[in-house]
C-alpha positions in Angstrom: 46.3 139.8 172.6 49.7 140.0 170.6 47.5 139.2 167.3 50.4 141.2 165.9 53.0 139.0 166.6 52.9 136.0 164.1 54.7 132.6 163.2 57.2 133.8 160.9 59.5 132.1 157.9 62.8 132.7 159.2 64.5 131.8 156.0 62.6 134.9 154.6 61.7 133.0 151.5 58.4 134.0 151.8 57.7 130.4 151.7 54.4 129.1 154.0 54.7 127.9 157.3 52.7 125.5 159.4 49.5 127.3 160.9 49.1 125.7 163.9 46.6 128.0 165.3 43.0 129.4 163.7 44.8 133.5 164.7 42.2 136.0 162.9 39.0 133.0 164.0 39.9 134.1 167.8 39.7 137.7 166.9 36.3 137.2 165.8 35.5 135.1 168.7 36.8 137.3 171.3 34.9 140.5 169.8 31.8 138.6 169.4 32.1 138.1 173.2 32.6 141.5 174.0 29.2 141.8 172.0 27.4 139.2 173.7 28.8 140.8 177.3 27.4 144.5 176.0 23.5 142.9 175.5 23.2 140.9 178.3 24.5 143.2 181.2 24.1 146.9 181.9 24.1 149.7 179.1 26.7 151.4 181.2 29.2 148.3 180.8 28.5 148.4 176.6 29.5 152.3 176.8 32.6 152.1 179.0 34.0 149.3 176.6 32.9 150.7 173.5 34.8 154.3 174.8 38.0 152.2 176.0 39.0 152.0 172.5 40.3 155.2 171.3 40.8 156.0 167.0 42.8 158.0 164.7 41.4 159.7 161.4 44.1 158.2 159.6 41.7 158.5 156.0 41.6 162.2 156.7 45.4 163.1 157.7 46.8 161.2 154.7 43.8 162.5 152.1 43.9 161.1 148.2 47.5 160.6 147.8 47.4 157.0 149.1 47.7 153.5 147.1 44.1 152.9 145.1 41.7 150.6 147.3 40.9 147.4 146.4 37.7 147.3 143.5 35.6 144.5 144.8 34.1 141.7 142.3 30.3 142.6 141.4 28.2 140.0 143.2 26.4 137.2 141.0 24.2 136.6 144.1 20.8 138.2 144.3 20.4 138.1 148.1 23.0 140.5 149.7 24.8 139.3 152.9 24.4 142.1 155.9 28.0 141.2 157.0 30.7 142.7 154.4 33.3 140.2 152.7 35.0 142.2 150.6 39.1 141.9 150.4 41.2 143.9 152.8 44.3 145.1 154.2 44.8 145.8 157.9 48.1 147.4 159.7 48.3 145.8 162.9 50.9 147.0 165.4 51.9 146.1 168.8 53.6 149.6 170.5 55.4 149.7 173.8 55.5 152.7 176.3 58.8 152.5 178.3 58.5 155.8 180.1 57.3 156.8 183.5 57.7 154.4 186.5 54.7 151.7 186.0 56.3 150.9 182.7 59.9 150.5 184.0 58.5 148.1 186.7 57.1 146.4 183.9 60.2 145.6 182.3 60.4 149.2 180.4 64.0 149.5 180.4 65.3 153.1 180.1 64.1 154.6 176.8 61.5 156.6 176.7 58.3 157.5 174.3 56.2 154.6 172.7 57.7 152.3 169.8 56.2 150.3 167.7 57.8 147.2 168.2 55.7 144.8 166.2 54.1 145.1 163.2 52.2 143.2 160.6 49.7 143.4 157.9 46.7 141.5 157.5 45.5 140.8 154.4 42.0 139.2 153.9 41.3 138.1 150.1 38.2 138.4 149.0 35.2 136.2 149.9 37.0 136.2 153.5 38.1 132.8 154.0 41.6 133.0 153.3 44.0 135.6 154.5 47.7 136.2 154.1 49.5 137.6 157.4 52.8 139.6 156.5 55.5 140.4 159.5 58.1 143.5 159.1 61.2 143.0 161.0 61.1 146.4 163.0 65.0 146.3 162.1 63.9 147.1 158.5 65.8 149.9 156.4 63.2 152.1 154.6 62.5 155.3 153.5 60.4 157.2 155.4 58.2 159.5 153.4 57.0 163.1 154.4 54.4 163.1 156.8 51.4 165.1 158.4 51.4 166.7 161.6 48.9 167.2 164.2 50.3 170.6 164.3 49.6 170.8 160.8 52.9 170.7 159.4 55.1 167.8 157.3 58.1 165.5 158.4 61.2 165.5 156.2 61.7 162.4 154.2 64.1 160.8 155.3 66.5 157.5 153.4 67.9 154.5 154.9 66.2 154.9 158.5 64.9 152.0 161.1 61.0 150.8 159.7 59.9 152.0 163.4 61.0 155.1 163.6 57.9 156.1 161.5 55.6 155.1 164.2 58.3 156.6 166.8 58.1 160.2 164.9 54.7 160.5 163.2 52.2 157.5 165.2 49.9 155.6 163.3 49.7 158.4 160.4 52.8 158.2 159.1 53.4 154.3 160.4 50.6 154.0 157.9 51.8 155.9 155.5 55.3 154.6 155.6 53.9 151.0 155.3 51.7 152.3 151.9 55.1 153.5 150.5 57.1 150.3 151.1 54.4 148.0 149.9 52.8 149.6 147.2 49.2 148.5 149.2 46.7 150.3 150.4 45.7 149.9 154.4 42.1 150.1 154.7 42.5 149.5 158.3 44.6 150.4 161.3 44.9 148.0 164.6 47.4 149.0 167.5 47.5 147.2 171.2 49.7 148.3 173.5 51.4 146.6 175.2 51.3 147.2 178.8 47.2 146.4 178.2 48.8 142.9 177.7 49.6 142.7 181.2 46.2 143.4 182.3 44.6 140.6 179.8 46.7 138.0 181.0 46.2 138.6 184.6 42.3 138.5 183.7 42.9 135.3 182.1 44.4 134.0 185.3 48.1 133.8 183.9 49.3 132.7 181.2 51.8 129.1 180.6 54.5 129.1 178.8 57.3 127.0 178.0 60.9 128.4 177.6 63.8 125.9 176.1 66.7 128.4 177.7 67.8 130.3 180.9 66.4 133.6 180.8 68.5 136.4 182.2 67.9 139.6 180.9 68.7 143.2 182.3 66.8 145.1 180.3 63.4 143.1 180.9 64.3 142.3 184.5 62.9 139.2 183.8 64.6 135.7 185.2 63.7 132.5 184.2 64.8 128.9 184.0 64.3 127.0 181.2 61.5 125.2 181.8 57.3 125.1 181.7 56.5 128.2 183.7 53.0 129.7 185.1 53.7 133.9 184.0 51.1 136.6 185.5 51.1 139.6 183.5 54.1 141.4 185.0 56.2 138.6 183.5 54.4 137.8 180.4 54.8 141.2 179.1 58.5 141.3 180.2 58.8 138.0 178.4 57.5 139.8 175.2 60.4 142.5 175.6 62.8 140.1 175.9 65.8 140.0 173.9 69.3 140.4 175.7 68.8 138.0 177.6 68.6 134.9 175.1 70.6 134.0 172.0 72.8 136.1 169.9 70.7 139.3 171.5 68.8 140.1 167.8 65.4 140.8 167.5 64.8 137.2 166.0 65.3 135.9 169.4 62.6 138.3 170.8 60.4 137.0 167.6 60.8 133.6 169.0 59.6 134.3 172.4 56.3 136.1 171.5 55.3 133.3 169.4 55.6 131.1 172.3 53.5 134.0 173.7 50.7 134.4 171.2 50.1 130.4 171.2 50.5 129.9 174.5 47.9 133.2 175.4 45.5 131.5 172.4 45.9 128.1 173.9 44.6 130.1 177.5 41.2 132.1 175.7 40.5 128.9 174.2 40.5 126.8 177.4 38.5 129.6 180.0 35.1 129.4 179.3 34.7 133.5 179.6 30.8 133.3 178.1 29.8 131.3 181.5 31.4 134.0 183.8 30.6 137.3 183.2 32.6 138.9 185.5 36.0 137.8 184.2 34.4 138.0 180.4 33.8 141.9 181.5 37.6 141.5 182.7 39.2 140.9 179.8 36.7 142.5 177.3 37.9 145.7 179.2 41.3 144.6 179.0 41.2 144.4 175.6 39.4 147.5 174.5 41.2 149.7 176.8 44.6 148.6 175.2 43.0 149.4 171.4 43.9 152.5 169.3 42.1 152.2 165.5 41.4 153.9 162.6 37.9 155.8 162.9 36.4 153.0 160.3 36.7 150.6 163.4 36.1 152.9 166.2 33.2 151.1 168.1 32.2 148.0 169.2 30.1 147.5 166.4 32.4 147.8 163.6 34.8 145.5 165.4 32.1 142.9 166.2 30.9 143.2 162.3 34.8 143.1 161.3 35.2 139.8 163.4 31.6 138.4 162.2 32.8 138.4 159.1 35.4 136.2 159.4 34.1 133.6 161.1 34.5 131.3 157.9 38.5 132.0 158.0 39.8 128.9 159.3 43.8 128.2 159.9 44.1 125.8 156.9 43.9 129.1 154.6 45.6 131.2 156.7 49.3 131.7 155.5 51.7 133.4 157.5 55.5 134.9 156.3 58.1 137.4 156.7 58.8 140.2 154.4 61.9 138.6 152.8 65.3 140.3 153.8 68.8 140.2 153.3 71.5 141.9 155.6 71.9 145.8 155.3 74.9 146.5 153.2 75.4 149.7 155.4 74.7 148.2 159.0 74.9 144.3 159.6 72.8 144.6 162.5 70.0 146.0 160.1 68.2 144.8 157.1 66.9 145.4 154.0 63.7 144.1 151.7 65.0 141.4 149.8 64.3 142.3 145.9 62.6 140.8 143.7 61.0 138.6 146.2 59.2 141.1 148.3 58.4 143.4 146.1 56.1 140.0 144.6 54.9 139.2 147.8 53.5 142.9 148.1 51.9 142.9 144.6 49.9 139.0 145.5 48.6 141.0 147.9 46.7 143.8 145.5 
């Protein structure tokens, strides 16, 4: 599920890391699932999961003063391919509700609201068998452009703010819209899972096994563990995701560190439970899935996802590159940071 949390280069170099695991190929096997699950059992199962997954018109709040999309390379081939392979870019984000009891017995802590704790962008060149995944350190100084809302009225801009706080203030529209100002690129696309669906996945999956190289002792999380190889059910798996007081220095890095161990572990678990033979817990964790998914309206069904993960089923994890925005320390706040120019501002532009 935490597609949106990614190996990352810590040296922020932008240079490539090892891809260990085929990421965007188990996107387009798990929704390809959910497709197979909608034929072959009732019509009422195909419409709960397709309404689970609830969408933004993100295209119409932000109108025509966006980056310019992509211009695709005319064909050569005569026979045109039903599936569409085009290049794009896709905001992914991972947000997490704190508020209201369920959540703080989850490992909320005390703040309130939704954040968007996670956040990536996806970019698939064209031809769709290679793809560059970008994480943004949610520590990020930025400026936050004016933004619509649903009231019908703007934000203020505002300089020098927390990369999140877009999400926090405006939701996807202006998390979009703040990522289009950074990097210059256009999101055709808009993913977010939340978080506490996580929970629900891996306890459909029958837990999850990770590996921790530390104690584990954190307040805010309420999760306690010793180092060690450790069988988590959902409860602790998310809590394990929100972790970061409770390891290391305390930064966000060390939280980064932990959900990697997360995703692979989690990727490791779809790819060893053979959901197509059992359709009860396939129906498990297709609704687990849907049910935690908010997209733009351009993937609002089950259809467009299943075409959307069809379409990548040449994309293997030999041309899959994954890196961090490149940063340096905040001048203003060392406990922030800042893009790291000119590198990032090149990454951004390989990416048009």
């Amino acid at each position: 599920m935490f597609l949106v949390v990614t190996e990352h280069d810590e040296s922020g170099d932008g240079t490539e890391p090892v891809v260990r695991r085929r990421v965007l190929k188990a996107v387009g096997l798990t929704l390809a699932g959910v497709l197979v699950l909608g034929i072959g059992t009732a019509g009422w199962a195909y419409w709960h999961l397709n309404h689970n997954i609830r969408s933004v018109d993100i295209d119409g709040a932000l109108g025509d003063n966006r980056p310019a999309k992509a211009v695709p390379t005319p064909s050569s081939s005569a026979s045109v391919s039903p599936l569409p392979s085009g290049s794009l870019n896709i905001l992914v984000l991972g947000s997490d509700s704190r508020s209201g009891k369920a959540n703080a017995e989850l490992g909320g802590g005390d703040s309130t609201g939704a954040r968007s704790d996670t956040a990536m962008v996806v970019h698939i060149d064209e031809g769709r068998t290679t793809a560059t995944v970008v994480s943004i350190p949610r520590d990020t100084l930025v400026t936050r452009p004016s933004c619509p809302t649903p009231s019908g009225g703007t934000t203020s801009v505002a300089y020098g703010t927390m990369f999140n706080s877009a999400y926090a203030l405006g939701g996807p529209v202006c998390a979009v819209k703040t990522v289009e100002s950074l990097t210059g690129v256009r999101m055709d696309h808009y993913l977010e899972i939340d978080f506490s669906g996580f929970a629900k996945l891996v306890n459909a999956l029958g837990g999850v096994t990770v590996t921790t190289d530390e104690d584990i002792d954190d307040d805010q999380s309420h999760l306690r563990l010793k180092a060690g190889t450790h069988l988590l059910d959902g409860t602790q798996a998310l809590a394990l995701a929100r972790t970061r007081h409770g390891i290391g220095d305390g930064s966000d890095l060390g939280r980064i560190g932990l959900q990697q161990k997360l995703v692979k572990a989690l990727l490791e678990q779809i790819s060893s439970t053979s959901l197509l033979t059992s359709p009860a817990q396939l129906y498990q964790v297709a609704d687990a899935v849907t049910g935690s998914l908010t997209t733009d309206t351009g993937l609002e069904s089950l259809g467009e996802l299943t075409k959307l993960g069809q379409s990548l089923r040449s994309l293997s994890a030999d041309h899959v590159r994954t890196v961090m925005m490149p940063v340096v320390t905040a001048p203003s706040d060392a406990n922030r940071v800042v893009a790291r120019e000119p590198a990032a501002g090149e990454l951004w532009a390989s990416l048009k």
